[in-house]
mmCIF entry with sequence, helices, sheets and N, C-alpha, C, O atoms, coordinates in Angstrom:
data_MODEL
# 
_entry.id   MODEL 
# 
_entity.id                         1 
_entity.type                       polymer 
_entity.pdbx_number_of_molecules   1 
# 
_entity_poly.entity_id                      1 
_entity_poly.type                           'polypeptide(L)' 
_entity_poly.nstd_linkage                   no 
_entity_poly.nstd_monomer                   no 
_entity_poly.pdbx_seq_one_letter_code       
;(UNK)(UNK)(UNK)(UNK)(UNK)(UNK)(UNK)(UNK)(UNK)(UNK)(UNK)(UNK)(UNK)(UNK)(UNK)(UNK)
(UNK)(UNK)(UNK)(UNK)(UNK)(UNK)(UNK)(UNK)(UNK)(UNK)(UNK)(UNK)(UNK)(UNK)(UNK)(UNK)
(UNK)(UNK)(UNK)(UNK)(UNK)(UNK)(UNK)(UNK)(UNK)(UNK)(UNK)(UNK)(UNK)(UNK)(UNK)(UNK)
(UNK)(UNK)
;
_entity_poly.pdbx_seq_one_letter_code_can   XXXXXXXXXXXXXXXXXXXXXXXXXXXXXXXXXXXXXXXXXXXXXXXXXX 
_entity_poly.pdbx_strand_id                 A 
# 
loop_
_entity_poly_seq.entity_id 
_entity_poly_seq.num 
_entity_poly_seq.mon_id 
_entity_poly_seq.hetero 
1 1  UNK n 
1 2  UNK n 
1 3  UNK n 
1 4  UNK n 
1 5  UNK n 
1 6  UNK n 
1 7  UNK n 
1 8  UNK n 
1 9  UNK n 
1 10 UNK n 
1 11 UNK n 
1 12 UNK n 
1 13 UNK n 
1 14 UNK n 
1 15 UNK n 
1 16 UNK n 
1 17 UNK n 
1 18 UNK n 
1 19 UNK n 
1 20 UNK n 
1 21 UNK n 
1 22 UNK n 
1 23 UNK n 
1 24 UNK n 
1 25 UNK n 
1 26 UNK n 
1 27 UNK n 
1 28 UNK n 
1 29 UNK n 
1 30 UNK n 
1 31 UNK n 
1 32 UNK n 
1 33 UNK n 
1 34 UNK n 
1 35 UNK n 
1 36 UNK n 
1 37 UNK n 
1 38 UNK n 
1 39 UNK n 
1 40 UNK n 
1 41 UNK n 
1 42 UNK n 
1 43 UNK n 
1 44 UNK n 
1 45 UNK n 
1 46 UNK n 
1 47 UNK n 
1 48 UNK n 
1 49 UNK n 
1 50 UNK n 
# 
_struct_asym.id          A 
_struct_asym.entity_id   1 
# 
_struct_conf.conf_type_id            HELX_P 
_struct_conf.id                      HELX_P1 
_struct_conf.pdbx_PDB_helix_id       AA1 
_struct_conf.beg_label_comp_id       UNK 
_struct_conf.beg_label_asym_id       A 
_struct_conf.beg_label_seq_id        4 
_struct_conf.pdbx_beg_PDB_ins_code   ? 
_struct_conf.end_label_comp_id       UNK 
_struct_conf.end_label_asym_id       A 
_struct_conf.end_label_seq_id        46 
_struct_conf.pdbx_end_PDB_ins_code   ? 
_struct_conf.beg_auth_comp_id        UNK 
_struct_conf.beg_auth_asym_id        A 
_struct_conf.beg_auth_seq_id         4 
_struct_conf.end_auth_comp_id        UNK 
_struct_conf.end_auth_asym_id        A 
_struct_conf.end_auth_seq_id         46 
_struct_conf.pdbx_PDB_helix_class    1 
_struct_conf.details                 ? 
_struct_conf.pdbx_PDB_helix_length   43 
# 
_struct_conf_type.id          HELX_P 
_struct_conf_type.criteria    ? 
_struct_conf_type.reference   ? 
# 
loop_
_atom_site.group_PDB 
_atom_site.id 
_atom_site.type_symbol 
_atom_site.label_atom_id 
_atom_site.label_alt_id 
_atom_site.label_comp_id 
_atom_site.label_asym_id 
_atom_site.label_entity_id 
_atom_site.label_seq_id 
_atom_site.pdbx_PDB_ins_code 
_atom_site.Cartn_x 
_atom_site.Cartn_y 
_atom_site.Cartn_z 
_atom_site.occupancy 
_atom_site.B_iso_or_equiv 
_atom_site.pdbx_formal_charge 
_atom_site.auth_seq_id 
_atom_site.auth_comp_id 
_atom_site.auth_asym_id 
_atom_site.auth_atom_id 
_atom_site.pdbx_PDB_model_num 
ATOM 1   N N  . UNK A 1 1  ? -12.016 10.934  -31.441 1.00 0.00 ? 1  UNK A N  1 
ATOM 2   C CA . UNK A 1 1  ? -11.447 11.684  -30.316 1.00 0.00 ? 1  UNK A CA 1 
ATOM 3   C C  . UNK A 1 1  ? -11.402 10.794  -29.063 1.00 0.00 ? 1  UNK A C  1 
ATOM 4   O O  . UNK A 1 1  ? -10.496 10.913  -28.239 1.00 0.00 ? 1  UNK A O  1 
ATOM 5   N N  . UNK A 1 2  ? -12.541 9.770   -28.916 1.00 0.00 ? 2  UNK A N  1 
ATOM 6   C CA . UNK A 1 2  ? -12.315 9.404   -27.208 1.00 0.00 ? 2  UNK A CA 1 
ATOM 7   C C  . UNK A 1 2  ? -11.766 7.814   -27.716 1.00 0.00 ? 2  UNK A C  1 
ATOM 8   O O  . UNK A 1 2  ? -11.602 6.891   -26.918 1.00 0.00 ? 2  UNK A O  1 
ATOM 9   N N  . UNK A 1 3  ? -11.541 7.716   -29.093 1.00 0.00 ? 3  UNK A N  1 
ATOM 10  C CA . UNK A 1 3  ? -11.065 6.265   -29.519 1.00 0.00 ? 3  UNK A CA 1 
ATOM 11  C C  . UNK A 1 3  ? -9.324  6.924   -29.046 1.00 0.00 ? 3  UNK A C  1 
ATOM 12  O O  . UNK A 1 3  ? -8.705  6.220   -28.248 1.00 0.00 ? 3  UNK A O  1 
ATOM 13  N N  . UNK A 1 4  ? -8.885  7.750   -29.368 1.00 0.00 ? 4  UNK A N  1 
ATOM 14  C CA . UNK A 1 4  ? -7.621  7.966   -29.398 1.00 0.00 ? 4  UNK A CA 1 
ATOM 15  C C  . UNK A 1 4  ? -7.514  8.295   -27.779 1.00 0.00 ? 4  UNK A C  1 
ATOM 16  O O  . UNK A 1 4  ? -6.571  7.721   -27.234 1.00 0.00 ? 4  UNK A O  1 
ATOM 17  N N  . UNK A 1 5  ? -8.198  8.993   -27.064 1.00 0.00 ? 5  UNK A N  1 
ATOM 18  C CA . UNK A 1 5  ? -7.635  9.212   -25.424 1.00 0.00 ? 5  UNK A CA 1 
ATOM 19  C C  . UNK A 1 5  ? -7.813  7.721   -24.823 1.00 0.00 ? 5  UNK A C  1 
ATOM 20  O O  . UNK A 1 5  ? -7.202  7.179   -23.902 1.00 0.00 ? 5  UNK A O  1 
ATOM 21  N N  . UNK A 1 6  ? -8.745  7.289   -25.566 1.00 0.00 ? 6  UNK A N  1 
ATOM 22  C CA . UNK A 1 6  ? -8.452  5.805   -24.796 1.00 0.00 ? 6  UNK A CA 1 
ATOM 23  C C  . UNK A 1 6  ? -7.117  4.914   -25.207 1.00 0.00 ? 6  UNK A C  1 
ATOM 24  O O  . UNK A 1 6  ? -6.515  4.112   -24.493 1.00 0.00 ? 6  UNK A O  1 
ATOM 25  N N  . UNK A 1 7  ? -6.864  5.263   -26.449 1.00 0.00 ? 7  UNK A N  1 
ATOM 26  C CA . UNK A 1 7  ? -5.531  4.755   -26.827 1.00 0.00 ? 7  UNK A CA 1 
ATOM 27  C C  . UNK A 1 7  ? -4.371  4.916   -26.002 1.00 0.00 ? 7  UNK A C  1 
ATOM 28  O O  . UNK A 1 7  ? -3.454  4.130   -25.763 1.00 0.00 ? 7  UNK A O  1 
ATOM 29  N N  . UNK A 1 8  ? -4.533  5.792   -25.709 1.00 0.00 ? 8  UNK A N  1 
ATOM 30  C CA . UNK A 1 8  ? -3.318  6.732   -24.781 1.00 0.00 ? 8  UNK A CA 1 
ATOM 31  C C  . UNK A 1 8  ? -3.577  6.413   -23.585 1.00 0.00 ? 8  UNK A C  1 
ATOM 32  O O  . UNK A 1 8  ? -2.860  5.579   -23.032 1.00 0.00 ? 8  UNK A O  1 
ATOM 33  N N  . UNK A 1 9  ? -4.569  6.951   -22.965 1.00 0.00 ? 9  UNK A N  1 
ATOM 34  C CA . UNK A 1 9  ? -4.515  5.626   -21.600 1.00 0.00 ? 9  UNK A CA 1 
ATOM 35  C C  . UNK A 1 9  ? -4.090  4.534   -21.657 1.00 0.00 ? 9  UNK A C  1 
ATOM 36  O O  . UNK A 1 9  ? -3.088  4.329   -20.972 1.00 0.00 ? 9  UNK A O  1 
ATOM 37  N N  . UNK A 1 10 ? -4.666  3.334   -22.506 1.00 0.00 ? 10 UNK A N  1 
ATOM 38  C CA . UNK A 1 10 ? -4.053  2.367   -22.779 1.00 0.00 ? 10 UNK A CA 1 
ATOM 39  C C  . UNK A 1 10 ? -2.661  2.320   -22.448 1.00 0.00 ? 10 UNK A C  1 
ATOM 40  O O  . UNK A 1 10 ? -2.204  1.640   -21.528 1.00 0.00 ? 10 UNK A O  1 
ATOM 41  N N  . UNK A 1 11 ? -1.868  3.192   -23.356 1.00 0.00 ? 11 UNK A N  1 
ATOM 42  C CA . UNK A 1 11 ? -0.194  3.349   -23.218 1.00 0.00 ? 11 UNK A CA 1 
ATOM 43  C C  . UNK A 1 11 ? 0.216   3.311   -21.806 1.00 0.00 ? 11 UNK A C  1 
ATOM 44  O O  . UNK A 1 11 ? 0.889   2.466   -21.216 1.00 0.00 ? 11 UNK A O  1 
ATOM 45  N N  . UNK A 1 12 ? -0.423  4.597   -21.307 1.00 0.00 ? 12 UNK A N  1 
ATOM 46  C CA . UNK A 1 12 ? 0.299   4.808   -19.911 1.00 0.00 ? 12 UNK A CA 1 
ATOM 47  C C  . UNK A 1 12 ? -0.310  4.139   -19.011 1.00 0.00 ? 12 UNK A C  1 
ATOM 48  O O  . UNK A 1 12 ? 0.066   4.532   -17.906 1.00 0.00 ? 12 UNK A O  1 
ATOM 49  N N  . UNK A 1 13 ? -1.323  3.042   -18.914 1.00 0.00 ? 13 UNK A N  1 
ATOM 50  C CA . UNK A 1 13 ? -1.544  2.061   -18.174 1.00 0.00 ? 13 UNK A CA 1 
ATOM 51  C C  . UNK A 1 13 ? -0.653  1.376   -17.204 1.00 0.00 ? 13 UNK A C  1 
ATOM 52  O O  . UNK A 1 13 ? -0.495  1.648   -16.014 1.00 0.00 ? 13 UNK A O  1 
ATOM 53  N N  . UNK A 1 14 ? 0.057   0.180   -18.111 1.00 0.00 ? 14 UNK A N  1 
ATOM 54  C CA . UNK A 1 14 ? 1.202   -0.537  -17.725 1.00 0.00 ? 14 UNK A CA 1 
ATOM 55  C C  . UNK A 1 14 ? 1.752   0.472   -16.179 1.00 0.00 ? 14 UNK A C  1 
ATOM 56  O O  . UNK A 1 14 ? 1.411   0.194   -15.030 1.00 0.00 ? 14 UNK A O  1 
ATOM 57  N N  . UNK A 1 15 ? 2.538   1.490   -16.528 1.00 0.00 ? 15 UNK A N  1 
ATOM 58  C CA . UNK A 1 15 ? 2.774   2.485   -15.726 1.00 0.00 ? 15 UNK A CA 1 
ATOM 59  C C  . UNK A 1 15 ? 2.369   2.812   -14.318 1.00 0.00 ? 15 UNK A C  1 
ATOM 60  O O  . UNK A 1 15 ? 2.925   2.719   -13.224 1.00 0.00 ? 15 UNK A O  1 
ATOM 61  N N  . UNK A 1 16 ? 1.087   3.268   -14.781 1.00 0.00 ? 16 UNK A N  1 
ATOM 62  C CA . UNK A 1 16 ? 0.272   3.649   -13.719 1.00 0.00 ? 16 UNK A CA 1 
ATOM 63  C C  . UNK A 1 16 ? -0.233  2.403   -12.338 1.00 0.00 ? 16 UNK A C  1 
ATOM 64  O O  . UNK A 1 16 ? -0.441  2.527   -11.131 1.00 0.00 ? 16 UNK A O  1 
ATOM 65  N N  . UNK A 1 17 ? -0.264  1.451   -13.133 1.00 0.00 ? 17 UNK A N  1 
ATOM 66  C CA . UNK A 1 17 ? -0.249  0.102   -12.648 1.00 0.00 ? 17 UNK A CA 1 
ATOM 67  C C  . UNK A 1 17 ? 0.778   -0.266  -12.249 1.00 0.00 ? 17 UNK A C  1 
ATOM 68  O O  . UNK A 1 17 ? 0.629   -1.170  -11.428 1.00 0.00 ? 17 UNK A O  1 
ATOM 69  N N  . UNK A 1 18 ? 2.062   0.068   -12.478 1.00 0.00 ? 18 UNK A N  1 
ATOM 70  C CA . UNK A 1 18 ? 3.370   0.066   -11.460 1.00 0.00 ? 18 UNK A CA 1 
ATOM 71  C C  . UNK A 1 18 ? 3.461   0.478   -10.733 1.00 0.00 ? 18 UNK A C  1 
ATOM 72  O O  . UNK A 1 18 ? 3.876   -0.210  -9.800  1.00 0.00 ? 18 UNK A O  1 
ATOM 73  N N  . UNK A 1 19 ? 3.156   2.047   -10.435 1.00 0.00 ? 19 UNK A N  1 
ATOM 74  C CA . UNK A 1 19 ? 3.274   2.911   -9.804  1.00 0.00 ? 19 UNK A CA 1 
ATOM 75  C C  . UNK A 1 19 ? 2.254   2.562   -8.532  1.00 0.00 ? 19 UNK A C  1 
ATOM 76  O O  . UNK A 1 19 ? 2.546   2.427   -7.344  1.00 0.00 ? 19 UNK A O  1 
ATOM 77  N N  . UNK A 1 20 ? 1.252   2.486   -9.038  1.00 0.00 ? 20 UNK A N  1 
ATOM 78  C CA . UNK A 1 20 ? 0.064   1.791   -7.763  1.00 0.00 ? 20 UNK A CA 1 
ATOM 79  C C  . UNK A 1 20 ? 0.441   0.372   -6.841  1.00 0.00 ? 20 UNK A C  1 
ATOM 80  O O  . UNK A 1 20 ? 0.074   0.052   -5.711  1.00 0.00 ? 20 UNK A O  1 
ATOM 81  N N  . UNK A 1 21 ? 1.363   -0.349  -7.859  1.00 0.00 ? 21 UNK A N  1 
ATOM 82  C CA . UNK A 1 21 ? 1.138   -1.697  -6.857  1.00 0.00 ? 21 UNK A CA 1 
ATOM 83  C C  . UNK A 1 21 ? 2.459   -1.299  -5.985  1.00 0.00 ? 21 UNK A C  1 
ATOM 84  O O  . UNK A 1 21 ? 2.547   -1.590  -4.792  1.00 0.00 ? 21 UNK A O  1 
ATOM 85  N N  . UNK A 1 22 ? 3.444   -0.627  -6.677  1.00 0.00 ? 22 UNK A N  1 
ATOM 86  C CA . UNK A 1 22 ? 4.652   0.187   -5.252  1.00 0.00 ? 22 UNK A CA 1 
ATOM 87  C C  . UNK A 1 22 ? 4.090   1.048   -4.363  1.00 0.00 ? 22 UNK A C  1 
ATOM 88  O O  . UNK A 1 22 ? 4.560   1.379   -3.274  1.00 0.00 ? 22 UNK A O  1 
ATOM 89  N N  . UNK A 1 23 ? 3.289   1.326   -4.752  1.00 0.00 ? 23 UNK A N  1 
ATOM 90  C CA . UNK A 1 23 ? 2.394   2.621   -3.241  1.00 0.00 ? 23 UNK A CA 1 
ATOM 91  C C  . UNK A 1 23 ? 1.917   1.648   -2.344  1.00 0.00 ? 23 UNK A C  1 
ATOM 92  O O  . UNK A 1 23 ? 2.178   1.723   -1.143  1.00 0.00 ? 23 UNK A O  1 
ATOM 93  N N  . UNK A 1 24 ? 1.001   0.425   -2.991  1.00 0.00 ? 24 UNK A N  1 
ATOM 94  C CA . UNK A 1 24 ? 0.237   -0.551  -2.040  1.00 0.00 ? 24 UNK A CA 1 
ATOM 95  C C  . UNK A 1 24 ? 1.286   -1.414  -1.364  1.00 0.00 ? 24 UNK A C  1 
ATOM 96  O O  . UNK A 1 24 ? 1.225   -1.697  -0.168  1.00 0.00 ? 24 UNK A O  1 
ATOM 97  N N  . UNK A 1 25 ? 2.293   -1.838  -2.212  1.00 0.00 ? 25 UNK A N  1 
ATOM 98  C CA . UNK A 1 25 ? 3.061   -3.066  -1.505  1.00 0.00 ? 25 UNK A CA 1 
ATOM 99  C C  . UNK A 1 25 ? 3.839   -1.646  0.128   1.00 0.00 ? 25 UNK A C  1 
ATOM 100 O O  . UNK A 1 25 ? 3.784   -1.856  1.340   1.00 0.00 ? 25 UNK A O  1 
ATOM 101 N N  . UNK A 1 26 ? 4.406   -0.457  -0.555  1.00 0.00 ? 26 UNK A N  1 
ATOM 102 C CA . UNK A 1 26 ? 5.006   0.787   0.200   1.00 0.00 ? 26 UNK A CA 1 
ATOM 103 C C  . UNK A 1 26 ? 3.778   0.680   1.939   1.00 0.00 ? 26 UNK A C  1 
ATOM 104 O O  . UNK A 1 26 ? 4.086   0.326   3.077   1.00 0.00 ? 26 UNK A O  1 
ATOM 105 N N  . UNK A 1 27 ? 2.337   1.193   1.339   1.00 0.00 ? 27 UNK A N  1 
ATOM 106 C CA . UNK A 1 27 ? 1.368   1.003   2.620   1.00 0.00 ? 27 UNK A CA 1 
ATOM 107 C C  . UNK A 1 27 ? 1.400   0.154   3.099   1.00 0.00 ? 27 UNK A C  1 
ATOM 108 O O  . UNK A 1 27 ? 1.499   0.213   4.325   1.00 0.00 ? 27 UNK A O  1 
ATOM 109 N N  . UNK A 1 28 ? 1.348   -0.916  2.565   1.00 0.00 ? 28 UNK A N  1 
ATOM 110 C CA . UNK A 1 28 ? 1.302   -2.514  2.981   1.00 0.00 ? 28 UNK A CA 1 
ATOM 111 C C  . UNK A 1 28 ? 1.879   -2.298  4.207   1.00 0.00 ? 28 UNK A C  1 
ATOM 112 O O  . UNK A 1 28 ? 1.323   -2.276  5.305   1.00 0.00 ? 28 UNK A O  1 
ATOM 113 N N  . UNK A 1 29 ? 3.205   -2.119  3.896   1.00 0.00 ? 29 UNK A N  1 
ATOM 114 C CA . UNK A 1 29 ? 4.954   -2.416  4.594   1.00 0.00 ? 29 UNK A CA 1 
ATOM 115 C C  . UNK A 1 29 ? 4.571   -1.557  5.662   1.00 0.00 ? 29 UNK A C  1 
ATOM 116 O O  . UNK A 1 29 ? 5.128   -2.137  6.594   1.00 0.00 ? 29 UNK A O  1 
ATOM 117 N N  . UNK A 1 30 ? 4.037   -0.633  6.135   1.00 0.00 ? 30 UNK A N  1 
ATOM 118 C CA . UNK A 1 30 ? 4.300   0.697   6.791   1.00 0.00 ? 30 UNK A CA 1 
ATOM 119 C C  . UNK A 1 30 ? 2.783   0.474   7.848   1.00 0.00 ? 30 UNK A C  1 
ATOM 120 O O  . UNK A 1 30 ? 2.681   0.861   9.012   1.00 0.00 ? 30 UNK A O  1 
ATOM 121 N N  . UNK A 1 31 ? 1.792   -0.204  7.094   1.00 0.00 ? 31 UNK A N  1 
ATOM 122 C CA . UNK A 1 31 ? 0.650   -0.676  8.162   1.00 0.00 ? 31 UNK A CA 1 
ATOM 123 C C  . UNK A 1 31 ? 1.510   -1.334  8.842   1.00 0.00 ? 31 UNK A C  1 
ATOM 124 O O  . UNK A 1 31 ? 2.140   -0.774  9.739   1.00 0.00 ? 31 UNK A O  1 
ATOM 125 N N  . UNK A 1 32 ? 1.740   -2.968  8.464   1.00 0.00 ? 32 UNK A N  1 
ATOM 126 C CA . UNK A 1 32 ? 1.907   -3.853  8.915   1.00 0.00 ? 32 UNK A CA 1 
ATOM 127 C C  . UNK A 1 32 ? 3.238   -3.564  10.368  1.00 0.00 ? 32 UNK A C  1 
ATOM 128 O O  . UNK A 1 32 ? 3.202   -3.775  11.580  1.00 0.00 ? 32 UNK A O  1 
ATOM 129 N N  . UNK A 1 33 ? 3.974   -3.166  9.709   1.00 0.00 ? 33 UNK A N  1 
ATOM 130 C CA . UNK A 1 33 ? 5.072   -2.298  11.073  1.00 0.00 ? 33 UNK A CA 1 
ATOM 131 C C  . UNK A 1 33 ? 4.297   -1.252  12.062  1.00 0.00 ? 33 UNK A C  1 
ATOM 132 O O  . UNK A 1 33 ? 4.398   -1.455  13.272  1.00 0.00 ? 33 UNK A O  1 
ATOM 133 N N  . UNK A 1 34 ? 3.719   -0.420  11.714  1.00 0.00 ? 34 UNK A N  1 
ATOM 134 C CA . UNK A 1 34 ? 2.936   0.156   12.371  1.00 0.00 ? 34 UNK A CA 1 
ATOM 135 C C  . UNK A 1 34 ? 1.861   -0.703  13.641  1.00 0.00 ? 34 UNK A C  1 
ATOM 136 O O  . UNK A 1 34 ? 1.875   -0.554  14.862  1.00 0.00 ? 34 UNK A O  1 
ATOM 137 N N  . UNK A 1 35 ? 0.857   -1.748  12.658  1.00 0.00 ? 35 UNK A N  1 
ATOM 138 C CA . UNK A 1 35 ? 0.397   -2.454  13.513  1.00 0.00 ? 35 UNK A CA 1 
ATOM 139 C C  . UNK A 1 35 ? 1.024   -3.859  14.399  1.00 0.00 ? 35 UNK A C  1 
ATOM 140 O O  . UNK A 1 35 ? 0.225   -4.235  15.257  1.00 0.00 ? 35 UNK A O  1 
ATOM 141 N N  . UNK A 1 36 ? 2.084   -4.536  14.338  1.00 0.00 ? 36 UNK A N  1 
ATOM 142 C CA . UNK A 1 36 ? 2.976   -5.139  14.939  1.00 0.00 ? 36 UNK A CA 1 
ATOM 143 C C  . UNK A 1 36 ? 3.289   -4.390  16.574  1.00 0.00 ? 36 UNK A C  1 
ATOM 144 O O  . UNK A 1 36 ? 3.064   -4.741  17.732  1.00 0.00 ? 36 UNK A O  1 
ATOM 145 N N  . UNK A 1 37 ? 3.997   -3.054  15.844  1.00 0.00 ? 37 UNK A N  1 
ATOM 146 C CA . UNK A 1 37 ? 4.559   -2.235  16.864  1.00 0.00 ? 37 UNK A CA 1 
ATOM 147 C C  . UNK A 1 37 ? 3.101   -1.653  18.192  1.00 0.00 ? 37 UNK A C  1 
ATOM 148 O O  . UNK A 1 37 ? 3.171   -1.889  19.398  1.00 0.00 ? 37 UNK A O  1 
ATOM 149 N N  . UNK A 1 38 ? 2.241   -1.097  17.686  1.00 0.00 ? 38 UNK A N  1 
ATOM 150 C CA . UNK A 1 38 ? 1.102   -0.538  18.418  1.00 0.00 ? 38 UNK A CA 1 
ATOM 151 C C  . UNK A 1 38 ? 0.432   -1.388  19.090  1.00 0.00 ? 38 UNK A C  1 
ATOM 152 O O  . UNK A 1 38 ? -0.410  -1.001  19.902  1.00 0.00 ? 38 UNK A O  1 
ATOM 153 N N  . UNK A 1 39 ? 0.854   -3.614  18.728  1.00 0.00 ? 39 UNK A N  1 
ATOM 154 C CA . UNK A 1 39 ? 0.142   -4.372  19.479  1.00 0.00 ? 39 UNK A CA 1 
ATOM 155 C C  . UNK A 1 39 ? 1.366   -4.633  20.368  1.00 0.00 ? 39 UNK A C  1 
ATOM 156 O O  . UNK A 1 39 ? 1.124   -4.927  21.538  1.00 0.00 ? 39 UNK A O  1 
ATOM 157 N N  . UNK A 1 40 ? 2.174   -4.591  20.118  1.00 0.00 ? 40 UNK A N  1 
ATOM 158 C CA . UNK A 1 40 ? 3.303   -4.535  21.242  1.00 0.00 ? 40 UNK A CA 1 
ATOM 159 C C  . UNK A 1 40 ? 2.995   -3.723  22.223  1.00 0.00 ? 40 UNK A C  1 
ATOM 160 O O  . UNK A 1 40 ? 2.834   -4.063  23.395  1.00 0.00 ? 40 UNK A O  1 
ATOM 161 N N  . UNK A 1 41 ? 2.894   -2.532  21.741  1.00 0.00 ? 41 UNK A N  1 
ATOM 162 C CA . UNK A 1 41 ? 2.702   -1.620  22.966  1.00 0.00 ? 41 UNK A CA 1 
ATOM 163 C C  . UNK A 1 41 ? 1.297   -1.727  23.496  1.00 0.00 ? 41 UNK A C  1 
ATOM 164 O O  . UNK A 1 41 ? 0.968   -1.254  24.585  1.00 0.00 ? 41 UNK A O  1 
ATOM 165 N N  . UNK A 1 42 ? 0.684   -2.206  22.888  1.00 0.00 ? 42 UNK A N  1 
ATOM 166 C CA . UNK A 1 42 ? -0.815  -2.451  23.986  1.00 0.00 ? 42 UNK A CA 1 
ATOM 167 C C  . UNK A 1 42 ? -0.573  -3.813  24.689  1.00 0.00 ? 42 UNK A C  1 
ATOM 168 O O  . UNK A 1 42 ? -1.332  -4.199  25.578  1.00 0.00 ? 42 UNK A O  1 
ATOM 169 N N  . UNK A 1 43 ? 0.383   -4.456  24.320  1.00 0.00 ? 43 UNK A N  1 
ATOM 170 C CA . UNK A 1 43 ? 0.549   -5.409  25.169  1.00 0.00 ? 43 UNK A CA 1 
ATOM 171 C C  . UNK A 1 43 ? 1.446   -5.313  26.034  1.00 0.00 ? 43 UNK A C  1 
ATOM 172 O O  . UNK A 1 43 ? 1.248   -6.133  26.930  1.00 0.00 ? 43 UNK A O  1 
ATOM 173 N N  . UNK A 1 44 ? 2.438   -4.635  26.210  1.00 0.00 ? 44 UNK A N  1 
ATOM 174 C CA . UNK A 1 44 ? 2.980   -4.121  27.338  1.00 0.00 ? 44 UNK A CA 1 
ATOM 175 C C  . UNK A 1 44 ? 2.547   -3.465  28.123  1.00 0.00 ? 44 UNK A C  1 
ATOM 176 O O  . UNK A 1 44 ? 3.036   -3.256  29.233  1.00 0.00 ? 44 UNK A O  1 
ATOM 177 N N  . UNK A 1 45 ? 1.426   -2.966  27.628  1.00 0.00 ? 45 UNK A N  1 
ATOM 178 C CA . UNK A 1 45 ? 0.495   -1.731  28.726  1.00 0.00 ? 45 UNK A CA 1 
ATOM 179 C C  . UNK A 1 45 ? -0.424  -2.789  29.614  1.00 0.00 ? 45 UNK A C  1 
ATOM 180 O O  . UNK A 1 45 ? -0.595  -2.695  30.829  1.00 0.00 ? 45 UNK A O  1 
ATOM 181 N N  . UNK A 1 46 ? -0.855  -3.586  28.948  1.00 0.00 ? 46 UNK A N  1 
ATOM 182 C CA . UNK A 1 46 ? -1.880  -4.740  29.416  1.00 0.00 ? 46 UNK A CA 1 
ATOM 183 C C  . UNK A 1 46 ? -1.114  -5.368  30.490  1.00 0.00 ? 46 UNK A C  1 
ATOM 184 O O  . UNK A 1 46 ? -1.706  -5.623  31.539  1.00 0.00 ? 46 UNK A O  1 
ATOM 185 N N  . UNK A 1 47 ? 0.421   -5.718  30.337  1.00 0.00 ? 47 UNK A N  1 
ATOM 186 C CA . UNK A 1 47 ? 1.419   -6.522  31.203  1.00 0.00 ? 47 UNK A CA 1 
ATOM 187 C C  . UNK A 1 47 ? 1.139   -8.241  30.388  1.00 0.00 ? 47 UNK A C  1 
ATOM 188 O O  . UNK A 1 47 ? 1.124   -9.314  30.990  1.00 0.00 ? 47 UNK A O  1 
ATOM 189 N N  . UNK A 1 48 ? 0.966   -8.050  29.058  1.00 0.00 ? 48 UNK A N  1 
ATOM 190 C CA . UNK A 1 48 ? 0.931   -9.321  29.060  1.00 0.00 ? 48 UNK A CA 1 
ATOM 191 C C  . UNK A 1 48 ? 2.423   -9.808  28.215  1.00 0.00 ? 48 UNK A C  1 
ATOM 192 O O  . UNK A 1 48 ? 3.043   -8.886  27.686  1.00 0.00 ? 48 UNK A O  1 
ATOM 193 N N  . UNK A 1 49 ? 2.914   -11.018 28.104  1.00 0.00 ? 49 UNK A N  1 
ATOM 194 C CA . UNK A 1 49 ? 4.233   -11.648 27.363  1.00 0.00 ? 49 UNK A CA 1 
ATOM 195 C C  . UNK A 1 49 ? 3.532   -11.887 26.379  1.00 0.00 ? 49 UNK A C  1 
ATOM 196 O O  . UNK A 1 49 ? 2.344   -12.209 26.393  1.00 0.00 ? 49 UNK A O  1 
ATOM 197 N N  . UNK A 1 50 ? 4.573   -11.670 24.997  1.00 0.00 ? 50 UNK A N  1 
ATOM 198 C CA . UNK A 1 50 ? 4.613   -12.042 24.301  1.00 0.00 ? 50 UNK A CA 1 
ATOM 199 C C  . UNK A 1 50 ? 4.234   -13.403 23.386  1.00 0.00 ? 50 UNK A C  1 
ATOM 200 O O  . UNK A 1 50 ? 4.582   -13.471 22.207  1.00 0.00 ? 50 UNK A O  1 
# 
């Protein structure tokens, strides 16, 4: 019984492991813009250039 659910995990592994590294690379993308933008604006608040 847990030889075969592990089998099957196995299967849908690959998958799931796709699905995760598009969510992370997705967060990645969406920090990194996020934090770019929010040091911009603390640096305009500060008055400092770029």
């Amino acid at each position: 019984m847990l030889v075969e659910e592990g089998l099957e995990e196995n299967l849908h592994w690959p998958q799931h492991l796709f699905m995760i590294q598009m969510f992370y690379k997705v967060v990645m993308a969406l920090m990194e813009y996020f934090h770019s933008f929010y040091l911009m604006e603390n640096y305009n608040v500060l008055g400092l250039e770029l």
